[in-house]
N, C-alpha and C positions, 0 to 999 in steps of 0.2 A: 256071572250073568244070571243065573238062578237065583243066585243069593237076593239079588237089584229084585228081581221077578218077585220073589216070596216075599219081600219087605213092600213092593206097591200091593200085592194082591192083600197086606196085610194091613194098608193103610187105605182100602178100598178104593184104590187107583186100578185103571185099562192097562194092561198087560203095553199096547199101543201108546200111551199117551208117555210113561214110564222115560224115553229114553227124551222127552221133547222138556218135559220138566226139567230134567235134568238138567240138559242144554240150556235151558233158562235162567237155572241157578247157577251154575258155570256159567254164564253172560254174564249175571247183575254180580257175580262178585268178581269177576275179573275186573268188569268196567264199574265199579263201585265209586269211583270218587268222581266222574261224569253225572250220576245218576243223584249224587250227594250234590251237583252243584243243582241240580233240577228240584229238592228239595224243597230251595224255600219256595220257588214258584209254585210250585205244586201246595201247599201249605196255604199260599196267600189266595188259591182260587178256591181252594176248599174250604177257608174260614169267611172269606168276605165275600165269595160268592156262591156257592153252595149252600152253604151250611141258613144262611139267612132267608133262604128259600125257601123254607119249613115256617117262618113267620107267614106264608098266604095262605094258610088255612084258617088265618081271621076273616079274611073274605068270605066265609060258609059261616063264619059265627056271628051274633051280636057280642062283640070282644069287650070285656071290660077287663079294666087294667087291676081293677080290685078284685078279681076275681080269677084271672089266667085264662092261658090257653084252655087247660083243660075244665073248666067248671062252668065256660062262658056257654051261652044258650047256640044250637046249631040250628040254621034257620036256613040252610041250602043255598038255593040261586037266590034271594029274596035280594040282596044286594046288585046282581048280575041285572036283573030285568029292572032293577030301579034306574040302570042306565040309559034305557031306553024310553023310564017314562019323564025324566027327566030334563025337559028344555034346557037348562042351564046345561047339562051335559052335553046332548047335543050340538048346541051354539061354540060350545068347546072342542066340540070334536070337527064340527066346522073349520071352527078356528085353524086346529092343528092341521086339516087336510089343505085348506087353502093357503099357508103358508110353508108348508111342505114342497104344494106343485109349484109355488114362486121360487123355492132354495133349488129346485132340480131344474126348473126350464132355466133359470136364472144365473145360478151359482155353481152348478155343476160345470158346464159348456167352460166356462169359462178359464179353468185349470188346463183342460184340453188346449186352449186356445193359444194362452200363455204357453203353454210346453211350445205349440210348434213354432210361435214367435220364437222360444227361446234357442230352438232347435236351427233355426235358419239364423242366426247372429253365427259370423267366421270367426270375430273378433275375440277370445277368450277373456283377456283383461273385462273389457265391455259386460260380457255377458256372466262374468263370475259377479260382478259389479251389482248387475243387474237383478243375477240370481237373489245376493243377501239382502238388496231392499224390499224386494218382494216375500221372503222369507221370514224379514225382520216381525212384522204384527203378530206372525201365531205366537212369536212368545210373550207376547203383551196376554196379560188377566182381561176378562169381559170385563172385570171392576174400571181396568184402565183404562180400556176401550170406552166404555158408556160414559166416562168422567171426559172423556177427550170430546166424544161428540156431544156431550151437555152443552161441555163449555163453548163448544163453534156454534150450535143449531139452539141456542137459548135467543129471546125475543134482543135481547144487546150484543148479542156474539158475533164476529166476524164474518159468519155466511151474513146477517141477515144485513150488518153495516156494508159490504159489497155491495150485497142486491139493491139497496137504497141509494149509495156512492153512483151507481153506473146505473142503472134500471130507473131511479128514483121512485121503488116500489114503499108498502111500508112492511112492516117486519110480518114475517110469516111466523105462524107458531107451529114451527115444527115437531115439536114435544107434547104440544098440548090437542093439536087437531088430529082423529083417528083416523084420517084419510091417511094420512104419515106415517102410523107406523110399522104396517108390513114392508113397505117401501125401504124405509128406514133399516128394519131387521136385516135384510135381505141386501144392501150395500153394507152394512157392515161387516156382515160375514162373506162378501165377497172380496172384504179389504183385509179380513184377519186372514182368513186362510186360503185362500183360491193358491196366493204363493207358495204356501206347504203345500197344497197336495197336487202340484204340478211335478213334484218331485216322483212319484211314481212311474207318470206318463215318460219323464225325463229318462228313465230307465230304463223304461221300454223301449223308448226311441233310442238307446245305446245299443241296443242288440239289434237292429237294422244293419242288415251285409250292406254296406258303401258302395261293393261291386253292382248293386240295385241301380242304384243312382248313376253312376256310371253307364249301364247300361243304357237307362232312361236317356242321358242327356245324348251318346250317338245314336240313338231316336229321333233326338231330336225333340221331346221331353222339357217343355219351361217349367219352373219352380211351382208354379200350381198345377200343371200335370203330375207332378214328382210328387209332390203333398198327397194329389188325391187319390193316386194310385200306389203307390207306396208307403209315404209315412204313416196316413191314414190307417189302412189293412192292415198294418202292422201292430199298430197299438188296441185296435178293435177288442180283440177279448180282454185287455185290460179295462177299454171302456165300460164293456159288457157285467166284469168282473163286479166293478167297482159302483154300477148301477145298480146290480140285485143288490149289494149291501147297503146303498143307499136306503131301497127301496124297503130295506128290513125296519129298519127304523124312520117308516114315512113318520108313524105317531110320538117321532121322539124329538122335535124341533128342541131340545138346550132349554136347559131350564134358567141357568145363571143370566142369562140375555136377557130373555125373556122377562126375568122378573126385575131384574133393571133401569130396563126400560116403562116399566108398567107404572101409572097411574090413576087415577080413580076418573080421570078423561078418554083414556083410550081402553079399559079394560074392555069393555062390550065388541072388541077388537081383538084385543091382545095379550085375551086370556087362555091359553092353552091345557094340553091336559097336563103338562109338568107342573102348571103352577098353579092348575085348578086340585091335583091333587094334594097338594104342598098347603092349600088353601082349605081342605077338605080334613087333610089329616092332624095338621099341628096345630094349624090357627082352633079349628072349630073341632077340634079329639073326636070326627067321626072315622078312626082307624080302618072301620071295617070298609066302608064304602070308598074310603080313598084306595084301600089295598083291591079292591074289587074292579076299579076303573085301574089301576096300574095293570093287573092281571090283563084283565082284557085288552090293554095298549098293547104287551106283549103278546098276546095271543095272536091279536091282526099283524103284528109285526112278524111272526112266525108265518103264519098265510101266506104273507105278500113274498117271500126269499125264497118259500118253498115252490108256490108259481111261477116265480120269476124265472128261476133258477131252472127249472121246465120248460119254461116258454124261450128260454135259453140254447139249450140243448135240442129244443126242436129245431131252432132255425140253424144248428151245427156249430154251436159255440161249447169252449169247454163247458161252463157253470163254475159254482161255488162248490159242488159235493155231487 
């Protein structure tokens, strides 16, 4: 025991902390090959996402490529406040927020919705059925997605020959008119994913006691009593959950979509910061000022999860942290 003592006090270790290291080390090498499978994970967040985080101190710089990080001129917030004098920015950051509160009133609800439909189907065949077609689009690419809806919503495509067949309208330009395409955005990704992430809610609603329901019904409890007072409550902090992270990334509407769908008719529309920045840094090599508007997207995205997530816990929900 002294001998332990004289060797931490000799390696500038607390007489106190001595016996806890210890137990640390006896932990990580007993459970060594646990810790070994957590390796590569741990590797892949610190190379790809870590480590490349040290690139937004171009943002403080005028960055040239021919000259590096460290030789380039530092020129402070001078990028930062060009965000704000910026109309095009602005117009952008429009963009993102109002196609944001369309994906949350819009595309959010509706996973919820789907769960409890899914949840009241008795029939298992039916609803395992039901599950995989709803499931099936998240695993489609946006590449397949926007090639699908090209091909129906172009001026000859099959919505516009219906609408003409039965309506006897003429062809709408769905692609080409900018009243279209948040509209557009915003079915789309309630058709790719709303299926996937009903899966969560679906797991929620698995750990609801039956004995609930039972109760309810010699209550006397009909199935939308039952919903609103039980199903409902029950899945709430998952809603709750799944709202702050939403809300983390309101400035982060998908970049792949986004620039898929864009053309030089709807851009004054459906130009976002993903692809204002994409637009900023590659097309036209202004590095610093695209890395400058990314920084501050995360920044507000940081705000919003950490309010949220506040405004959470006051009303008596877990939160996120």
């Amino acid at each position: 025991m002294n001998l332990h003592a004289d060797a931490g006090r000799r390696a500038g270790l607390r007489p106190g902390r001595q016996p806890k290291l210890k137990k640390l080390g006896s932990r990580l090498w007993k459970e060594r090959y646990l810790f070994l499978l957590l390796l590569p994970g741990l590797l892949y967040f610190l190379i790809y996402r870590y480590l490349p985080m040290a690139g937004n101190i171009i943002a403080f710089q005028d960055f040239s490529a021919f000259r590096g990080f460290w030789k380039s001129d530092w020129v402070g917030f001078k990028h930062f406040a060009k965000i704000f004098e910026d109309r095009e920015v602005l117009r952008v950051i429009w963009n993102t927020l109002y196609l944001s509160f369309l994906q949350i009133v819009f595309a959010f609800p509706v996973s919820i919705i789907l769960a409890l439909m899914l949840n009241e189907v008795r029939n298992k065949r039916f609803k395992y059925i039901v599950q995989s077609i709803v499931y099936l689009p998240h695993f489609l690419s946006w590449v397949v997605v926007i090639g699908i809806v090209t091909t129906f919503l172009k001026s000859d495509g099959i919505v516009n020959q219906l609408l003409g067949a039965v309506f006897g309208t003429e062809a709408i330009p769905f692609l080409q008119d900018s009243s279209w395409f948040m509209p557009l955005i915003v079915i789309e990704t309630i058709w790719k994913e709303s299926g996937w992430g009903t899966i969560i809610f679906l797991a929620a609603l698995a750990g609801v006691n039956p004995s609930l329901y039972e109760a309810a019904v010699v209550d006397g409890a009909n199935r939308w009593r039952q919903i609103w007072h039980i199903t409902l409550p029950a899945i709430r902090s998952t809603i709750v959950i799944l709202l702050i992270l939403r809300l983390g990334s309101v400035l982060d509407v998908g970049f792949e979509q986004i620039f898929l769908m864009l053309n030089p008719l709807n851009m004054d529309v459906g130009n976002v910061l993903d692809t204002y920045v994409y637009f900023k840094g590659i097309e036209q090599s202004d590095f610093s000022f695209a890395t400058a508007v990314g920084l501050f997207k995360s920044l507000v995205g940081l705000i919003l999860i950490v309010a949220a997530n506040r405004l959470a816990k006051r009303f008596g929900e877990d939160g996120v942290f």
